[in-house]
C-alpha positions in Angstrom: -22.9 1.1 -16.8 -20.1 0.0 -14.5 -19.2 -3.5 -13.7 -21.0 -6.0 -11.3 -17.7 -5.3 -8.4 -18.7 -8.5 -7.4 -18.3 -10.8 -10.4 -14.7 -11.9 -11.0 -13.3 -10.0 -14.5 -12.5 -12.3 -17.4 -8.5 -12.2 -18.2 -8.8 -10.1 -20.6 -11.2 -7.6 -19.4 -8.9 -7.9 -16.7 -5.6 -6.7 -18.5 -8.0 -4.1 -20.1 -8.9 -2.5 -16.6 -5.2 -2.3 -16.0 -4.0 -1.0 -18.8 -6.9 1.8 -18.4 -5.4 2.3 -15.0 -1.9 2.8 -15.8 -2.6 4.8 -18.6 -4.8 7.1 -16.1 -1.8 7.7 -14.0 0.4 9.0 -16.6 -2.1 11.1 -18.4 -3.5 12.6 -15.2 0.0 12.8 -14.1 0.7 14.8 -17.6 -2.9 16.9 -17.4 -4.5 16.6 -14.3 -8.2 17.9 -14.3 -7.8 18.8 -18.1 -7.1 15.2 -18.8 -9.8 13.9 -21.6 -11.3 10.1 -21.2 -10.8 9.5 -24.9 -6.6 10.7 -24.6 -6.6 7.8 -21.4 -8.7 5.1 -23.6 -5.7 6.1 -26.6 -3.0 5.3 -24.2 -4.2 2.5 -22.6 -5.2 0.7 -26.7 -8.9 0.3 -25.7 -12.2 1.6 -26.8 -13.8 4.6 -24.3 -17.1 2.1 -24.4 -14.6 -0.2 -22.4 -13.1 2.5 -20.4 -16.4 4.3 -19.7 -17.7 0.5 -18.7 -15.3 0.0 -16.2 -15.0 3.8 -15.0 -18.4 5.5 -15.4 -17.1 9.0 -14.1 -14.0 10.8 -13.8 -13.8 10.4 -9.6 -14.4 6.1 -9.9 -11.3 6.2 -12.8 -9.1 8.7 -10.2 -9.5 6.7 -7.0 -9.3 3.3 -8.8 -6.1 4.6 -10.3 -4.5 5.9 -7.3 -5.6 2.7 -5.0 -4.3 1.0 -7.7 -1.2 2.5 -7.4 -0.9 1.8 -3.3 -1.9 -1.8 -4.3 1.0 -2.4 -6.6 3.5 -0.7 -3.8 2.2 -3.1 -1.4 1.7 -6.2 -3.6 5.8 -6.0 -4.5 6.8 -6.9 -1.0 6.8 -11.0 -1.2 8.3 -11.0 -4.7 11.4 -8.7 -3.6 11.8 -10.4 -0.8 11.9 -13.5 -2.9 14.3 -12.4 -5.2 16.2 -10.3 -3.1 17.8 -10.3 0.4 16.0 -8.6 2.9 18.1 -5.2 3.2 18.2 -5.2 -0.5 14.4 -6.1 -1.3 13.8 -2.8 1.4 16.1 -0.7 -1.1 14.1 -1.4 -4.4 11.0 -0.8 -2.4 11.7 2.8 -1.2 12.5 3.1 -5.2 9.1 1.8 -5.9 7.5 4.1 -3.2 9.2 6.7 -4.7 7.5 6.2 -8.0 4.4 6.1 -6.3 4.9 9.1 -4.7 5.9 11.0 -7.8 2.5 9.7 -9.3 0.4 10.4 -6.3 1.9 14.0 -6.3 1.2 14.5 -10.4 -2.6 13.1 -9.7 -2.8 15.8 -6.8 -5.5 17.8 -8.3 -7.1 14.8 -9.8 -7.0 13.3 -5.6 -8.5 16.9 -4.7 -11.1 16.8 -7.0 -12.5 13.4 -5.5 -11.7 14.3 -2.2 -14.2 17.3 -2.8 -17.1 14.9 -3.9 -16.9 13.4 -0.7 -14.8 10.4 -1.4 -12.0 9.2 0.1 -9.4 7.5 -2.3 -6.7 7.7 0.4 -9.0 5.2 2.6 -6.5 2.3 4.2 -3.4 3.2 2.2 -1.5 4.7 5.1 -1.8 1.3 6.8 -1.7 -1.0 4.0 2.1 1.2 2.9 3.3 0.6 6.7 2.1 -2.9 6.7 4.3 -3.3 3.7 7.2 -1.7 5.9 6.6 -3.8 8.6 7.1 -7.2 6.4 10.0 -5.8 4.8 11.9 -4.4 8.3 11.3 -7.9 9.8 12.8 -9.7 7.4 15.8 -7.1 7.9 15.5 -7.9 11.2 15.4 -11.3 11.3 18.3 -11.5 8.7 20.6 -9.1 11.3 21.0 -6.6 8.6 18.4 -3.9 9.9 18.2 -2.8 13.5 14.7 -3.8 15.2 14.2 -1.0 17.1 12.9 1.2 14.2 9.0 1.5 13.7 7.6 1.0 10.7 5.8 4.4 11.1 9.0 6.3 11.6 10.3 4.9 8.1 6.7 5.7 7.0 7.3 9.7 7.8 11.1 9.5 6.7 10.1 8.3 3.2 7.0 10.7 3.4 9.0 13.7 3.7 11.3 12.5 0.9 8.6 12.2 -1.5 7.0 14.7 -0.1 10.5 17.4 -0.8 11.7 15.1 -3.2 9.3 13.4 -5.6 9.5 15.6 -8.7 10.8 13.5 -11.7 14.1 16.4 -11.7 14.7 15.9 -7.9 14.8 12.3 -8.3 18.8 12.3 -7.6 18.1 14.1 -4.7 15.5 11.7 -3.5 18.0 8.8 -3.8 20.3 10.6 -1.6 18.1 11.1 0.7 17.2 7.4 0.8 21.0 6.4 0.8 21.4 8.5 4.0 18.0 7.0 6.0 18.5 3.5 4.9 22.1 3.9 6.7 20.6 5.1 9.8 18.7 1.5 9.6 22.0 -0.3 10.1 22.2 -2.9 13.1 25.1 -0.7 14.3 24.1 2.9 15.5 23.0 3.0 19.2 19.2 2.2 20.2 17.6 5.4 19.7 16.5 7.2 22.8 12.9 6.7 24.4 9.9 8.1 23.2 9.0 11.1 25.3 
């Protein structure tokens, strides 16, 4: 039976749920579809009793991974930007998004899969990733190292098409290129780019 979503997890049962989750990632990643619950329960050092209580099918363990994974890219933003200046704390993000990327493309057939049953894992990630932008560019901004006339959905599609041509773990050089060359065209010196039109 799956958990009450309503009732707060104990610590624990909380470190348990995300060790099932990033464990789910890599071996979905590794196996897609073929992937076996008792293999993800191994990896993640719990009992399937505890991975089948918080996951009762394949599709809730898939889209709880994968939000999982937008959540994480998301939830980075204040503590780069903490640590980091603001130019910089952009930088480890696209690395980050990157990462998720590469996981969100090894889970493809696992994403399908759900899709298929008439979920929708991918459900507010699009906004939530360009909200993230959108904190991060300001802060550039503000700090006069990145230009403000870029949109966060323009950066959105940029990194998109990285990952997107990009995001396999042997391409990863390439993808840092990549990056290298559009975080440069984010510098407060380049002309305003010309109107929409």
């Amino acid at each position: 039976m799956a958990r009450d979503a309503g009732r707060p997890l104990r610590a624990d049962a909380q470190r348990n749920r995300e060790k099932i989750l990033a464990a789910a990632v890599r071996v979905f990643t590794e196996e897609g579809l073929d992937a076996h619950f008792e293999r993800i329960a191994k990896e993640a050092g719990v009992g399937t009793g505890t991975l089948y209580r918080n996951f009762p099918n394949r599709e809730a363990l898939v889209e709880a991974a994968y939000r999982n994974e937008v959540a994480r890219l998301c939830d980075a933003v204040p503590g780069l930007l903490a640590e980091l200046p603001p130019r910089e704390a952009l930088r480890a993000w696209t690395h980050r998004f990157i990462d998720y990327a590469t996981a969100k493309l090894g889970m493809a057939e696992s994403l399908r899969a759900v899709v298929a049953t008439g979920a929708n894992p991918y459900g507010d990630s699009r906004d939530m990733i360009q909200s993230a932008l959108r904190t991060l560019m300001e802060a550039g901004a503000a700090a006069g190292t990145l230009r403000p006339d870029i949109r966060p959905p323009d950066l959105f599609a940029a990194l998109a098409g990285i990952a997107l041509t990009s995001a396999a773990p042997e391409q990863r050089g390439q993808a840092e290129r990549l990056i290298d060359i559009t975080l440069r065209g984010l510098d407060p010196a380049p002309p305003p780019l010309l109107p929409e039109g």
